[in-house]
N, C-alpha and C positions, 0 to 999 in steps of 0.2 A: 432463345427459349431455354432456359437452366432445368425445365424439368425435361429437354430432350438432352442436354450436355449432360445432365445427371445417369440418365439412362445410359446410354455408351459410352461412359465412363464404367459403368458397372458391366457391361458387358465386353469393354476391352480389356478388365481386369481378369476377364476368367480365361481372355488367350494370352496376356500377356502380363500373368500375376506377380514378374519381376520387376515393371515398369511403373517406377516411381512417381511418374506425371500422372499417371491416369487415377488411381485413386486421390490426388492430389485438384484434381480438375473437377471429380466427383465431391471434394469437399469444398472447393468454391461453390460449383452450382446446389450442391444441399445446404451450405449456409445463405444464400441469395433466397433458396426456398423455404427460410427459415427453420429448417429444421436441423436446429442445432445438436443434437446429443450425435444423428447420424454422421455431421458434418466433425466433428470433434473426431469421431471414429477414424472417417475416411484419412482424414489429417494425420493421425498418427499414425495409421498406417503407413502413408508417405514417408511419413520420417524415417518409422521403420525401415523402409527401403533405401533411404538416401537421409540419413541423420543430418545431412549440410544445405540439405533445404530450409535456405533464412525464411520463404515466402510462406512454408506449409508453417513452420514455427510460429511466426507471428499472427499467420489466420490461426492455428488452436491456442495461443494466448489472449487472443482478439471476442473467441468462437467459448472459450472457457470464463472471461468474464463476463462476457453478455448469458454466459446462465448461472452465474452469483458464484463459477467458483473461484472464487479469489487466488486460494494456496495454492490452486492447479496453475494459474493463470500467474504468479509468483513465481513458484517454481521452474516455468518454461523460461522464464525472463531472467530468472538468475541464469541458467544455462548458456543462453544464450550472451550474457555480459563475460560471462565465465572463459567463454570460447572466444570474446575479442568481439561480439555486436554491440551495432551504432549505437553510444549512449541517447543518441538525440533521436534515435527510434525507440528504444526501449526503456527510458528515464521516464516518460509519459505514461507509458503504461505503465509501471513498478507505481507511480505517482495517483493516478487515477483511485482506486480502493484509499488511500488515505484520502484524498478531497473528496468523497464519496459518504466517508464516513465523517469525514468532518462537519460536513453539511446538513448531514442527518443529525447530528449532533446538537447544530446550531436551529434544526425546525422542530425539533422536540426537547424539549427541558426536562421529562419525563425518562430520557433516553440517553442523555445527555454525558453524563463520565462513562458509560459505557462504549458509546461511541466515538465521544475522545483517543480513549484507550485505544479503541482499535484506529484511530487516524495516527495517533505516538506512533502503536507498534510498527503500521506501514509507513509512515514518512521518515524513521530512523532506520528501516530496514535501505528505503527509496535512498534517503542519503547517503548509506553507505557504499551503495554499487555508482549509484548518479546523482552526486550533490547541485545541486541549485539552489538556489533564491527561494524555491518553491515549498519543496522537500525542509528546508529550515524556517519556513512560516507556519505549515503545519504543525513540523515537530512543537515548535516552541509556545505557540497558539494552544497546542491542548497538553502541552507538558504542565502549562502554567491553569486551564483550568482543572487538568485533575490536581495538581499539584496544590491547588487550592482546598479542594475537596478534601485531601486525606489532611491537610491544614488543620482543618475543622473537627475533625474524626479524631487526629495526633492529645488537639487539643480536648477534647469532650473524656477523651480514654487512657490520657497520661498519659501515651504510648510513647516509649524509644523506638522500635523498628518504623512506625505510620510518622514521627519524628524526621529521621533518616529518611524514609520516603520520599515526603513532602521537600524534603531540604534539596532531596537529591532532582529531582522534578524542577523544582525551580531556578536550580543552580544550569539545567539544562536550557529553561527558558533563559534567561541570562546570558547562555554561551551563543543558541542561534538567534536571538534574536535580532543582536546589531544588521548581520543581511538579510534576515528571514524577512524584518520588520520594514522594509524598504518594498513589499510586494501591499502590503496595509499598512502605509505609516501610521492614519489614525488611530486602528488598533492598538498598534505599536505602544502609540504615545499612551495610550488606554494603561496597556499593559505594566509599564514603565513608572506612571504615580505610582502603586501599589506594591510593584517587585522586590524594592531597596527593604520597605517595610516588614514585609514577610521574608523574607532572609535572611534577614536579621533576626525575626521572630522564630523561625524554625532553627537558626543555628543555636539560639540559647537556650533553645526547647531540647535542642539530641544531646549539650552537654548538662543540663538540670536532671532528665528523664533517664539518662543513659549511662548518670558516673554512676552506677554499680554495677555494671557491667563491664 
């Protein structure tokens, strides 16, 4: 019964408010009770007491994306890689918000570079701490459709900087793609007709738009 473990958790805490288990036991049973913002609480508190608790860490990285905050939920994860934890425990998570956003990405058209954007930002941040296969089909997957987009923008507004952009964007797809692209090869292959073409296109476009600068 987690709403009686909840309960004597909070009332072991008030005899024995140095003991890192019991607040810690209290934010199990109040995330089973769903109520996350108290169970977040209880967690940190833990930590507070015992910062080497790997378990209370990963329930408030766990307990902070199931209520949409990402950069809380980032944050704890870098810490934790930082300190020497399991990539193959926390690569997943760091991962999760980029395929989140990707997919949102991919069910709305309307939404669609925006949430690109935010799968780039988190699957190159994800790679940088925990590379996979995974983290480089992301990245390169929406490097190559935003990369498109400012494409089209570069070109509508003669821009050098949206030029540089876009070059720069796709030169990224290009670099993860060889292993990203082994997670969707057909993607991949998708990706691959078009890539050579626009590289080409955007590199003669940043030195056209760009020599007066």
């Amino acid at each position: 019964n987690w709403a009686k473990v909840a309960q004597y958790a909070a009332q072991g805490q008030k005899k024995f408010p140095k003991d890192p288990q019991l607040p810690y036991l209290g934010g199990v049973a109040l995330r089973n009770l769903k109520q996350l913002d108290d169970a977040a609480a209880s967690f940190r508190q833990a930590l507070a007491l015992d910062a080497k608790n790997s378990n209370a860490q990963l329930y408030l990285a766990q307990t902070y994306s199931d209520l949409g905050q990402t950069d809380s939920m980032v944050a704890i994860a870098d810490a934790a890689l930082a300190a020497g934890g399991n990539k193959d425990v926390w690569g997943p998570m760091l991962l999760k918000p980029a395929q989140d956003a990707f997919t949102a990405a991919q069910a709305d058209s309307t939404t669609a570079i925006p949430n690109y954007t935010k799968a780039y930002k988190y699957a190159m941040h994800a790679d940088s701490l925990a590379p996979s296969k995974y983290t480089k089909f992301f990245a390169a997957v929406s490097a190559f459709q935003i990369g498109t987009d400012v494409y089209r923008r570069a070109t509508a507004q003669k821009s050098c900087d949206l030029s540089k952009q876009a070059n720069d964007l796709l030169n990224t797809t290009q670099y993860f793609l060889p292993e990203g692209g082994s997670v969707a090869p057909q993607a991949a292959a998708s990706i691959l007709q078009y890539l050579p073409q626009l590289l080409d296109a955007t590199g003669k476009m940043v030195k056209f738009y760009c020599k007066e600068k």
